[in-house]
Each structure stands twice: as structure tokens, then as C-alpha cells.
C-alpha positions as CSV (number, residue, x, y, z in Angstrom):
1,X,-94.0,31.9,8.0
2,X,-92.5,28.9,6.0
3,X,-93.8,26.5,9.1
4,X,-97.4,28.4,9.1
5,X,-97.5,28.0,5.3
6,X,-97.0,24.2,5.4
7,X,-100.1,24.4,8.1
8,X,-102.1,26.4,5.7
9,X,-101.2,23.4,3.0
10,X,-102.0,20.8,4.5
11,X,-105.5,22.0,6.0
12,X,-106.4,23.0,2.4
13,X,-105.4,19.7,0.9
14,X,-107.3,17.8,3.3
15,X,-110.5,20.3,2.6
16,X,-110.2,19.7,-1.0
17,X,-109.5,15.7,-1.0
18,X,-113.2,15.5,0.7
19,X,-114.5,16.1,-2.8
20,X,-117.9,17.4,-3.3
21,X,-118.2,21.0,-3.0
22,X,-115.0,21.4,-0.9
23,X,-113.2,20.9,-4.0
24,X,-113.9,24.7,-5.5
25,X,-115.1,25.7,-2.1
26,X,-113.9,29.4,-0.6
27,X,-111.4,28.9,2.0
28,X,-110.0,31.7,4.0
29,X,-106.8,32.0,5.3
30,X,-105.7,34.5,7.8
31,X,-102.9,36.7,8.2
32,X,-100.3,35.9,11.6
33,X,-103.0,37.0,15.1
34,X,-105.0,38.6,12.1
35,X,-103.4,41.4,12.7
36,X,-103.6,43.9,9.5
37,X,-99.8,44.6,10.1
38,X,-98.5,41.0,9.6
39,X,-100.7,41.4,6.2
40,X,-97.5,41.4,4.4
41,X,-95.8,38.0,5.8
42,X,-99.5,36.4,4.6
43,X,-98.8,38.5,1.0
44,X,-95.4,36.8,0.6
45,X,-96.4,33.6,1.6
46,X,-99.6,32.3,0.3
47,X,-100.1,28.9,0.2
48,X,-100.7,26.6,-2.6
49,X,-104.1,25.5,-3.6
50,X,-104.4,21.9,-5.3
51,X,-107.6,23.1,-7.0
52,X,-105.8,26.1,-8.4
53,X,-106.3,30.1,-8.3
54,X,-108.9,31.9,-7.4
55,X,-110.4,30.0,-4.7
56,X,-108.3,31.5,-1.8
57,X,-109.3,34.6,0.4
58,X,-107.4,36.3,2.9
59,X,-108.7,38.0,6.3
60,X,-106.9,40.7,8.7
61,X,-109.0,42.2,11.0
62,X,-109.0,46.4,12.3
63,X,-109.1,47.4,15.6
64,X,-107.1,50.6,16.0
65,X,-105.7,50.0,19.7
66,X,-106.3,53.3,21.4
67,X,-109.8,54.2,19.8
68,X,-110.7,50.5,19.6
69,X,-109.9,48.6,22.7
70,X,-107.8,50.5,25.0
71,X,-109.3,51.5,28.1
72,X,-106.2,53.1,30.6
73,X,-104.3,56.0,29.7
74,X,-100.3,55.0,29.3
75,X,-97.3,57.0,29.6
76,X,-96.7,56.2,26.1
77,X,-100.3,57.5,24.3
78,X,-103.8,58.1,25.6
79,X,-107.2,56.4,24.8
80,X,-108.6,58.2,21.6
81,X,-112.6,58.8,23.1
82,X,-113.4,61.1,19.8
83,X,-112.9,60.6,16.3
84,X,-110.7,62.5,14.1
85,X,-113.1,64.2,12.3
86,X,-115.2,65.2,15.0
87,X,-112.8,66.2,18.1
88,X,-113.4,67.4,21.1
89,X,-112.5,71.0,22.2
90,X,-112.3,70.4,25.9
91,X,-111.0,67.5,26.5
92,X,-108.2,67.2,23.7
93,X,-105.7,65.2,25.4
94,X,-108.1,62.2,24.3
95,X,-108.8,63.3,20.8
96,X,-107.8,60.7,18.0
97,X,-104.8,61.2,16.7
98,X,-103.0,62.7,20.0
99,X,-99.2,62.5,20.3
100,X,-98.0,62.4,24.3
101,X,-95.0,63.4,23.1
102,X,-95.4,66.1,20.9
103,X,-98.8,67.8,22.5
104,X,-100.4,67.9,18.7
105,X,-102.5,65.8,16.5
106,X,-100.8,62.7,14.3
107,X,-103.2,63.1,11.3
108,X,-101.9,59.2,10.4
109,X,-102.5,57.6,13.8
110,X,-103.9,54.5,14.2
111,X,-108.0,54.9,13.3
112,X,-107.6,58.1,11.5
113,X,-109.2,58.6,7.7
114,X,-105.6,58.7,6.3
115,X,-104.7,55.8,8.3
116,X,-107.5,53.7,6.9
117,X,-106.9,54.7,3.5
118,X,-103.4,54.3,3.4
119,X,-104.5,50.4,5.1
120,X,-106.7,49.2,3.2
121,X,-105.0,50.4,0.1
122,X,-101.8,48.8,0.7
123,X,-104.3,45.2,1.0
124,X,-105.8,45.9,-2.3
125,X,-102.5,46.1,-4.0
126,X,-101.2,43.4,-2.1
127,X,-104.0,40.7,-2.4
128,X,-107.1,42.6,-4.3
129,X,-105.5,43.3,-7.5
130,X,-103.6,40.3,-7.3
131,X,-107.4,38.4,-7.7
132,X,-107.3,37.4,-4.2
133,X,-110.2,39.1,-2.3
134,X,-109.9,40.4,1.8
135,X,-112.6,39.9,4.5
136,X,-112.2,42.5,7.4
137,X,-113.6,39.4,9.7
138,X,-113.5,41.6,12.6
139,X,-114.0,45.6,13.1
140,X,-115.1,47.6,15.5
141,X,-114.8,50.2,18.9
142,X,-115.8,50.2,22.3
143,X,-118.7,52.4,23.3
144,X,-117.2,54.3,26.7
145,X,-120.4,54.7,28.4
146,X,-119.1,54.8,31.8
147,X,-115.7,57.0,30.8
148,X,-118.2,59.3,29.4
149,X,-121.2,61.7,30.3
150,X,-123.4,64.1,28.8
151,X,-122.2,66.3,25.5
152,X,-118.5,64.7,26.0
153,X,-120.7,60.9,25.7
154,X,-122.4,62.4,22.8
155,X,-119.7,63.4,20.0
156,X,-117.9,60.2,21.2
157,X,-120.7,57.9,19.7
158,X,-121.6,60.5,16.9
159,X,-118.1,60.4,16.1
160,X,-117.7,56.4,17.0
161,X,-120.7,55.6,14.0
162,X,-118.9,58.2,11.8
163,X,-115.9,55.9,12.6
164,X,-117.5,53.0,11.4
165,X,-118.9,54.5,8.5
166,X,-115.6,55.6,6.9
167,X,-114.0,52.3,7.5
168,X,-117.0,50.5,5.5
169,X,-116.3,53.2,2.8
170,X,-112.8,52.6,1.9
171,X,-112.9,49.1,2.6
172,X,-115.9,48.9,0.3
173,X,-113.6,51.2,-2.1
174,X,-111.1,48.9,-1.9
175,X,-112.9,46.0,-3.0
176,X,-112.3,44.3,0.6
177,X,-115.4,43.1,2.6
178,X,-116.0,44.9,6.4
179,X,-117.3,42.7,8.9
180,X,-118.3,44.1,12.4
181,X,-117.6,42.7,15.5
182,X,-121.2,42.5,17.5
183,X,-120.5,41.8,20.9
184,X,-123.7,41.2,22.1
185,X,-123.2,42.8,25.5
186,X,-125.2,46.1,26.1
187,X,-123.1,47.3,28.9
188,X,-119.8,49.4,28.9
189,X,-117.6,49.1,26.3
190,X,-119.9,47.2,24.1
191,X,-120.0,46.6,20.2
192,X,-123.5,45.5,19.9
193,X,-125.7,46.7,17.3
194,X,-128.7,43.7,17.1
195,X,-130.2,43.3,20.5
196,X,-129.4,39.1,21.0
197,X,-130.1,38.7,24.6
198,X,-133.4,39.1,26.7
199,X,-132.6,37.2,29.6
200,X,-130.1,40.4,30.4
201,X,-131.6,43.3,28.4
202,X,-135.1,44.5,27.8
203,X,-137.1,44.4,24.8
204,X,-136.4,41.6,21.6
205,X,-134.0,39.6,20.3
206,X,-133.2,41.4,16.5
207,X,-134.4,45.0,18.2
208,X,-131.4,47.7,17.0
209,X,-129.6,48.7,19.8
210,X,-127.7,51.2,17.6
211,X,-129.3,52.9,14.6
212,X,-126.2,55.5,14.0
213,X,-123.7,52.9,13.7
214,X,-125.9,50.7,11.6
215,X,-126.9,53.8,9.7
216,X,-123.6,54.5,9.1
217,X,-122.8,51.3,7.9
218,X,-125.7,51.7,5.3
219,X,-124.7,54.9,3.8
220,X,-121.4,53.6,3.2
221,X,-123.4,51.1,0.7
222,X,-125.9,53.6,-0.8
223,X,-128.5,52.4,1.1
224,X,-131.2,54.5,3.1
225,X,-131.2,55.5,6.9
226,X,-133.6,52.9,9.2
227,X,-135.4,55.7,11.3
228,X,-134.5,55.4,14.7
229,X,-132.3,57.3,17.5
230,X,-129.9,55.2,20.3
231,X,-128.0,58.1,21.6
232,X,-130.3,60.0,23.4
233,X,-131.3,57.6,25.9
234,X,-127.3,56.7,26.7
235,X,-126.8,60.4,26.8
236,X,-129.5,61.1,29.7
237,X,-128.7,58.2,31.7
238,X,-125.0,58.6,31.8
239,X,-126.6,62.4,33.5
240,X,-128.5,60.1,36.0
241,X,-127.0,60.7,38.9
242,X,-129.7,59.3,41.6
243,X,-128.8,56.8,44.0
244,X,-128.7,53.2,42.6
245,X,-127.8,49.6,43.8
246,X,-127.1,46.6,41.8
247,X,-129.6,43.9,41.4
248,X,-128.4,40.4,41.2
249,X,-131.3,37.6,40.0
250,X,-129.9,34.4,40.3
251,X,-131.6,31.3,38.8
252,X,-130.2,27.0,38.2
253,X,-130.1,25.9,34.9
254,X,-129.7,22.2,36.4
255,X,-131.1,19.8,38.9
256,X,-128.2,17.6,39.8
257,X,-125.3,19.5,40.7
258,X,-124.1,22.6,42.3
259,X,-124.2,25.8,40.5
260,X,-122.5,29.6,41.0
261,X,-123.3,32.8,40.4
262,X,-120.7,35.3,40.1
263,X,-120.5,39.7,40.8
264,X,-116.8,40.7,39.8
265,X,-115.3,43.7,39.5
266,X,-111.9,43.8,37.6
267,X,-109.3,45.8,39.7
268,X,-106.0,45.8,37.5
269,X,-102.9,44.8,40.0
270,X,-104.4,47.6,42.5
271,X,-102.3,48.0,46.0
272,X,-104.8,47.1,48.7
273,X,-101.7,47.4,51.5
274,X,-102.9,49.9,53.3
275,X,-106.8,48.6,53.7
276,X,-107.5,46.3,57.0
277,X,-111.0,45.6,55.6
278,X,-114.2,45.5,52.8
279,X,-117.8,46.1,53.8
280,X,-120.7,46.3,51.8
281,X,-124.4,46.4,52.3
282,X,-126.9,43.2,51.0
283,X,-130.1,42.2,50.8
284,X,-130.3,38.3,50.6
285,X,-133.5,37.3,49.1
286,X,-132.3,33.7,47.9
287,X,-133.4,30.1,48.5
288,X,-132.1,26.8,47.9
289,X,-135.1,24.7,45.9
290,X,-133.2,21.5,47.0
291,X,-132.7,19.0,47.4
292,X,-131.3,18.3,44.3
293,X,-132.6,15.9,42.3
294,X,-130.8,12.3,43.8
295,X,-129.6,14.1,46.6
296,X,-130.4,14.2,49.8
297,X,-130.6,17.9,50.6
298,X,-130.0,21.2,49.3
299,X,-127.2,24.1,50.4
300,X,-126.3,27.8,49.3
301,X,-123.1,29.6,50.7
302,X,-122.2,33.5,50.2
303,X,-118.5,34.0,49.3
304,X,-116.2,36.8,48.6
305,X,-113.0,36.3,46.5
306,X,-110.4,38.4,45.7
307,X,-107.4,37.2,43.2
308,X,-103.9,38.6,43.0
309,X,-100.7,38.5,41.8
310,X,-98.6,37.4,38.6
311,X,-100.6,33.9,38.8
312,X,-104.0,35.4,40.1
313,X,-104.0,33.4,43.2
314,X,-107.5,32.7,44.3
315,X,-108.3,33.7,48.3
316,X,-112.3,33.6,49.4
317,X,-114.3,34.1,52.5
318,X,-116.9,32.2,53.3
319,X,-120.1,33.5,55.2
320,X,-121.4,31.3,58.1
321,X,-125.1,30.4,57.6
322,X,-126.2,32.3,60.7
323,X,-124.2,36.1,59.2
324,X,-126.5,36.0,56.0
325,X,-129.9,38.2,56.9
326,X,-132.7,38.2,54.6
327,X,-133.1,42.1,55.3
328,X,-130.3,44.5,54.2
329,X,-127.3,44.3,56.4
330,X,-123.9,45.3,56.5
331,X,-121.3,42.5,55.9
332,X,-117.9,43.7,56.7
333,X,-114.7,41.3,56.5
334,X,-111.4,42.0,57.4
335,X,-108.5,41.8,55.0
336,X,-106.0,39.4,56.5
337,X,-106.1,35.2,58.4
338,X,-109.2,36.5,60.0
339,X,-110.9,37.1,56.8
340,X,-110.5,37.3,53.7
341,X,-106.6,36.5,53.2
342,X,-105.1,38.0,50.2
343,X,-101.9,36.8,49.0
344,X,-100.4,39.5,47.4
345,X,-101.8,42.4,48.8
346,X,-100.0,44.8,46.4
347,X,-101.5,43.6,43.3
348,X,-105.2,43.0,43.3
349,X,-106.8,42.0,40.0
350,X,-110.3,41.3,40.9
351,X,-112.7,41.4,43.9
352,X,-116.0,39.4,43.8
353,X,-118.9,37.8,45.4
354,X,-119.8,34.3,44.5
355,X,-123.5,32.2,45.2
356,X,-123.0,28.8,45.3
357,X,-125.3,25.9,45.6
358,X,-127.7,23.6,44.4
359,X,-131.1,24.8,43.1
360,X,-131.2,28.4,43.8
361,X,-133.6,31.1,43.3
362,X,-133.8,34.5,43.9
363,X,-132.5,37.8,43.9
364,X,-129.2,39.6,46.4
365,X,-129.7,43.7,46.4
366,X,-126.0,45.2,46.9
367,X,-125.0,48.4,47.4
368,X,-121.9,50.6,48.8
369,X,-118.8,48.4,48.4
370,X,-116.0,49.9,50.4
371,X,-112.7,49.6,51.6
372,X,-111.2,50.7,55.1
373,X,-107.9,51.8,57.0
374,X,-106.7,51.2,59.7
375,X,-107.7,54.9,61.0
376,X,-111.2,54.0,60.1
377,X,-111.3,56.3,57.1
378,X,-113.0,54.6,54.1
379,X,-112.6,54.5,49.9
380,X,-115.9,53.8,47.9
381,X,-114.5,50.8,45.7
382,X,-118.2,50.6,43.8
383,X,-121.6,52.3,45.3
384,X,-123.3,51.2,42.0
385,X,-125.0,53.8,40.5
386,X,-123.6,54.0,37.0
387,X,-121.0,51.2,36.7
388,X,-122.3,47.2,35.8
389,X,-119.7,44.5,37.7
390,X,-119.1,41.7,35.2
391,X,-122.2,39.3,36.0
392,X,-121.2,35.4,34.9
393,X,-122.4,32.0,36.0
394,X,-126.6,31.9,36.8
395,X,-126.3,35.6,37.9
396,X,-128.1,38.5,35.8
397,X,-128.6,41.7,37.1
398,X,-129.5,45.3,36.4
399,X,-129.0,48.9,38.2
400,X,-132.1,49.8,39.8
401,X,-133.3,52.7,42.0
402,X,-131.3,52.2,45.4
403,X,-133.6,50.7,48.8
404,X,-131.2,50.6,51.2
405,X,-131.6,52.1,54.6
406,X,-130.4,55.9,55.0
407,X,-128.6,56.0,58.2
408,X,-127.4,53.0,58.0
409,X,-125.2,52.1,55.4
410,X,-122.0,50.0,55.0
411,X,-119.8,53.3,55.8
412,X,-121.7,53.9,58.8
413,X,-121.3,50.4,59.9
414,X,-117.1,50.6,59.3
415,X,-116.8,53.8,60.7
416,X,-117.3,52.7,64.1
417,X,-114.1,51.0,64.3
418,X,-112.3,53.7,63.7
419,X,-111.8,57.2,64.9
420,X,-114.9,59.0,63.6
421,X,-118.9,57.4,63.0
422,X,-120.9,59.2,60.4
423,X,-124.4,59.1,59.8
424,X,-126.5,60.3,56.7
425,X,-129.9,61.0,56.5
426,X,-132.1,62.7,54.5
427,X,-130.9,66.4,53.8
428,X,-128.4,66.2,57.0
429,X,-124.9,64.2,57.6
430,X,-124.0,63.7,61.6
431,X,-120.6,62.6,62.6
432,X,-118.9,62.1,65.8
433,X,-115.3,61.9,66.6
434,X,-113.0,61.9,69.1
435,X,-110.6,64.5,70.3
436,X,-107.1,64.7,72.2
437,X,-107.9,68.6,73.2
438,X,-110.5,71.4,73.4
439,X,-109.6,73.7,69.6
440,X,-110.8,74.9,66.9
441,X,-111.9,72.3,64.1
442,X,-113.1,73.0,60.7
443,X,-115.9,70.6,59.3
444,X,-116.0,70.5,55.3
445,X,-118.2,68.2,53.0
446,X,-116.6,68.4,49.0
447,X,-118.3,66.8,46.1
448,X,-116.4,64.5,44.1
449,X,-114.9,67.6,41.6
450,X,-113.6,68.6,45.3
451,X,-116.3,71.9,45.4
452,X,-117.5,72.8,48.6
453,X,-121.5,71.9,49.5
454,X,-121.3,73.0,52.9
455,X,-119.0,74.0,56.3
456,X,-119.2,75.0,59.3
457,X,-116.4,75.9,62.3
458,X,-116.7,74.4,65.8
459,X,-114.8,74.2,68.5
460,X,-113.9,70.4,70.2
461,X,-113.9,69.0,73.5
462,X,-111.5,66.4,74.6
463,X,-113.5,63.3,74.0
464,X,-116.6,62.4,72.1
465,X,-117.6,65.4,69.7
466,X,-120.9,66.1,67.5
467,X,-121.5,68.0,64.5
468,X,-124.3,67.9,61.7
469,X,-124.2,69.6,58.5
470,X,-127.5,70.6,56.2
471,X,-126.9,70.1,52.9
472,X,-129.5,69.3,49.4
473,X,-126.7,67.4,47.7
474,X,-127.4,63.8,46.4
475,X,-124.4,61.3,45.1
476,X,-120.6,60.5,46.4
477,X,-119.1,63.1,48.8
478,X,-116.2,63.8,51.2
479,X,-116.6,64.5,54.7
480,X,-113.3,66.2,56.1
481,X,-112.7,67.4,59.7
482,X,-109.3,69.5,60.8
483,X,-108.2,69.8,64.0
484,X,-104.6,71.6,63.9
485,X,-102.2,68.0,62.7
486,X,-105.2,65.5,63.2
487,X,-107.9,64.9,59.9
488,X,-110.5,62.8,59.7
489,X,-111.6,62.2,55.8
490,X,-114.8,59.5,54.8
491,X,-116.1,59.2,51.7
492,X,-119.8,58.7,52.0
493,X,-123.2,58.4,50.0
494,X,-125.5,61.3,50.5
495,X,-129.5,60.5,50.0
């Protein structure tokens, strides 16, 4: 603190020695990483001002880990999805306020009213009363819009504006100034209240993406609700459960050099050891408008990346010009020198397409991004129908009503390398298998809660074997076939 104090002097000397208004002008200084903890070090330490008192703010910010930013339960505390004064009765383990250790409620938890009193109270005395005001310069929580469905979705951002509300309340109390964090983003786990992007999002920049937060906000400062409702809407779609694919627009910015755009899809140190391969389907409908502009021709190449490890060592695969098809297709690539060779197969952070090139136009359609085994049994990593990849680069891109081929999709395509094909059509899923001797087998297809949707009892030949099941179901399911010691399972994408 006595190093970061000299910092502190200096910079304000030099501000003030400008002259002009920098002499009496505001300058904030910030507790250590702005975190509201480290308030105190700041308290003890404030630097001197040449110009005298009274011209010195200080800023923490508030983000309550678990309810603010954490998104993966720990062994040491839980994400808090609900606020404390609106809790959930089903689903309590993710209540604020929840103690691992103790199964109950910690009333003083990070977030909680009596945490935020007890807070912001201890900056008043500390800097407020002292004639030093506090900015807040950041606040705020994520909205869990993927986490969460239905009524569970709905007291989590009721209860997420309530959030807000109280901490505008006793920091206004307080005499310390709240400032939210607005993101911009309109995805999962946004801030955003102002709408401030159309190239990614409908409608207009300065359009309220939130009313209740802001709302909340409002009330704190006595000032009337904005009519308006942005819950709903979240609300039915996270119910949407229709089939979906992800639609990639990508468009240059420049003329003269190459450009990428980039699909990712964060993965957190995942153990890929036991996969031999990743297929997914594409539609490629994307051009090269070269050649670019002093060059003497134009190029576009497909790529998929993964990165792994401590050091996030980069590995990518690229397509050859003749494997991309303007129609959907299946692109599969095995994991290892003949593909896509991951370093550290144990720990992969991120999997992703890139578009590179020069000039480029157009949109890519993708849809059921799997993984496979070396028994030909699959894992959906993504089929895209709720959850948004991270989109970066000249790539934009939306969820949108699903158009590839039933019958025909990437798990269909992977299948056929190992022990058992499946095929799914409208209102029927077909498989065929092979078998080391004539028994009973038990055909099952779960949903993803594990309930049964249909089953039927057969008995096998040795060799190639047939059976088809009926079934009304739409979304992710599990075909499973027993034959005494030997089980096939696929996870496939019923239309």
C-alpha cells in the first residue's frame, strides 16, 4: 500500500500541475483490484492532494461472487440463482445465502440484504463521513438464461431486479453512488439493460432490454416505473424446446487483408481421452469477394481448433477445398495425427470453428456437434437449440428454426463406424446393429430426465439386426439396446 500510495501521488500531482480545471478537478482513486474488501487498505492510506481536501473520491466495486459471476457449482459453495428475499422452494441448494457445509441459509452471505447493509455502511464510516464520497463504479449479476427455465427462470430475474434494487437503496442511503455494469451482450449471462448493438440483436440502439431491473433501479430513487415487461419473453423461450441450429453471417470489414470469423464454445479443462472423433453437420453458403484489393486473388479455408492445457496450446484442422459442400453435410474429423491433434487430451478448454479469408460473405448453418468413441457410441457436445457459442471476429449469428435433413444427421453419419447406425425420421427412430448370438435384447429410447418414451423387446440374430421404434417425442434422447453383457447407447436428436 505505501508503494501504491506513492503511485496514487504522483498521478495526482501531475493531473493538478496541468493547471486549468485539473487543478480542483474530481479525481478518483480506487481501492487494491477494486475489490470492496481491500476498502480498508485504501481508508488507511489515502493519498495526498496538492490542491487540498475535498477533491478526492474513492471507488470499490460489488459483485457478490456466487450470485454475481459464478457459473459452476464448487465443493466449497454453490452458485446463488435466487435472491434472498425471494428463494426458491424446490431447488434450495442454489438459494442465496446457502452453506454446503451446514445445509441452511447464511443470512450474511455475500449479496444478501444484511450483507449489503453491513457493506456499504462500513464505506460510509470509513470514507463518507469522513467528506470523502464512494462511486460503486461497477455492480451487477448475471442473468442465467440457459441454467434456467420456465417458473425456476422467472423468480431468478424477479428476484435478480429486486437484487439490484436493494443495492441502489442502501448505497443511495449511504450517500455512495451505484453504478451498473451494462454489458451490452444479450445472450447468457448478460448485464445489459440499454439495447447498444443491432448488428447482433433486433430492434434499436437505446431500446430497454430490461424494464424490472431498470425499474428497480428507479424506485430506489423515488422515481416512477417505465411501463414495460422483459421477462416474459425470456421466460417462454427458455420453454422453447423445438429443434434449432445456429446461424453464422459472416461479413469483411476490410479490403486488403485476411479476415476470421470465429464459433467457440468454452469447454473448461474437459477430458476428451476417451473420444476418437467430432462430427457435425454444415451448411456452407460463403464466398470469397476477392481478390482483395492489390492482390491477386482471393481464398477462404474452414478450420476447427481446439485448445488445451495449462498454456492453452492451440491445435486446428484444416478442411481441403474439395470436403466443403455448399448443401448440408456431415463433416467428421478424427481426434488424433490424422485430424485434429490435441495436445493434451485430458484438458480441453475450448473447441471451435474458424473462417478465414479475404473478402468474405455469407452465411454457414450448423447443427448437431458431437463427439464419438471408439465403440461408435456418441455424446451431443452442442445440438444448438437453446445455448449461443461465443461468436467473435466478422461472425454474428442467431438460433433459428433447424433445416437440416432428418435422416441424415451428423449422428447418423458417425454411427456407421461403429457398432450400431441409427436413423431418425419423422415420428420413427431405425437402428441396426450387430450381434455375436441369437437372444433376447431390450430396445429403450429415455429422454434427457432418463423417462422412458418408448420400448419394445426383440429377439437378435447373429449378424446385422433391425428395429424401429414409434415415438411423438421432439428434442435430445437416448437410444439404448441390451443384449445380456453387450449395450449399445447413442444420444440422438428426434424431429
Amino acid at each position: 500500500m505505501k508503494v501504491l500510495k506513492s503511485f496514487h501521488e504522483a498521478c495526482i500531482k501531475g493531473v493538478r500541475a496541468t493547471g486549468g480545471n485539473n487543478a480542483t478537478r474530481t479525481i478518483i482513486v480506487q481501492a487494491p483490484r477494486t475489490e470492496i474488501d481491500k476498502a480498508p487498505l485504501l481508508s488507511s492510506n489515502m493519498p495526498t492532494d496538492p490542491t487540498g481536501a475535498g477533491y478526492i473520491m474513492a471507488e470499490v466495486h460489488y459483485y457478490p461472487y456466487q450470485y454475481s459471476l459464478m457459473t459452476a457449482d464448487e465443493d466449497w459453495g454453490t452458485q446463488y440463482y435466487y435472491y434472498f428475499d425471494m428463494p426458491s422452494t424446490t431447488d434450495k441448494t442454489h438459494n442465496m445465502g446457502w452453506n454446503v457445509y451446514t445445509k441452511s441459509i447464511d443470512d450474511q452471505a455475500l449479496g444478501t440484504p444484511k450483507q449489503i447493509a453491513k457493506a456499504f455502511g462500513e464505506l460510509k464510516t470509513m470514507f463518507c463521513d469522513k467528506g470523502i464520497p464512494v462511486v460503486i463504479g461497477e455492480m451487477g449479476a448475471v442473468k442465467r438464461l440457459e441454467t434456467l427455465s420456465g417458473a425456476n427462470l422467472k423468480l431468478h430475474l424477479e428476484g435478480r431486479a429486486a437484487w439490484y434494487g436493494e443495492v441502489a437503496k442502501v448505497a443511495k442511503a449511504s450517500g455512495i453512488i451505484p453504478c451498473v455494469w451494462d454489458t451490452g451482450d444479450e445472450g447468457d449471462g448478460n448485464f445489459t439493460i440499454i439495447r447498444r448493438q443491432t448488428k447482433k440483436y433486433s430492434g434499436k440502439v437505446g431500446d430497454i432490454t430490461d424494464y424490472e431491473t431498470l425499474n428497480a433501479l428507479r424506485a430506489a430513487y423515488g422515481m416512477s416505473a417505465l411501463t414495460g415487461n422483459s421477462i416474459d419473453d425470456k421466460v417462454n423461450a427458455s420453454l422453447d424446446e423445438s429443434n434449432k441450429m445456429l446461424e453464422v453471417t459472416y461479413s469483411s470489414v476490410t479490403a486488403d487483408s485476411s479476415e476470421v470469423g470465429t464459433v467457440r464454445i468454452d469447454l473448461g479443462g474437459k477430458d476428451w481421452s476417451q473420444y476418437k472423433a467430432i462430427s457435425f453437420q454444415a451448411k456452407v453458403n460463403v464466398e470469397s469477394q476477392g481478390p482483395a484489393e492489390g492482390k491477386d486473388y482471393g481464398w477462404m479455408t474452414l478450420s476447427l481448433f481446439a485448445m488445451s492445457g495449462s498454456t492453452w496450446t492451440w491445435n486446428d484442422y484444416n478442411f481441403d477445398e474439395d470436403e466443403i459442400s455448399a448443401g448440408w453435410k456431415t463433416y467428421t474429423v478424427p481426434l488424433g495425427p490424422d485430424g485434429l491433434d490435441i495436445e493434451n487430451m485430458k484438458s480441453v478448454n475450448a473447441i471451435g470453428i474458424n473462417l478465414y479469408g479475404t473478402q468474405l460473405k455469407g452465411t454457414i448453418a450448423f447443427d448437431n456437434l458431437v463427439l464419438v468413441k471408439a465403440d461408435g457410441s456418441t455424446v451431443v457436445l452442442s445440438n444448438f437449440d437453446k445455448k449461443t457459442p461465443t461468436l467473435d471476429g466478422i461472425a454474428t449469428g442467431k438460433l433459428v428454426t433447424s433445416t437440416a435433413p432428418a435422416g441424415t444427421n451428423a449422428i447418423k453419419a458417425i454411427a456407421a463406424t461403429g457398432k450400431m447406425q441409427v436413423n431418425v425420421t419423422a415420428g420413427r427412430v431405425s437402428a441396426t446393429f450387430n450381434s455375436t448370438s441369437a437372444s433376447r435384447a431390450s430396445v429403450t429410447l429415455l429422454n434427457a430426465a432418463g423417462q422412458v418414451i418408448a420400448r419394445q423387446n426383440m429377439v437378435t440374430k447373429i449378424g446385422a439386426n433391425e428395429v424401429a421404434l414409434a415415438t411423438n417425442y421432439h428434442g435430445t434422447a437416448f437410444l439404448v439396446i441390451k443384449q445380456g453383457s453387450q449395450k449399445f447407447t447413442q444420444a440422438i436428436n428426434v424431429k
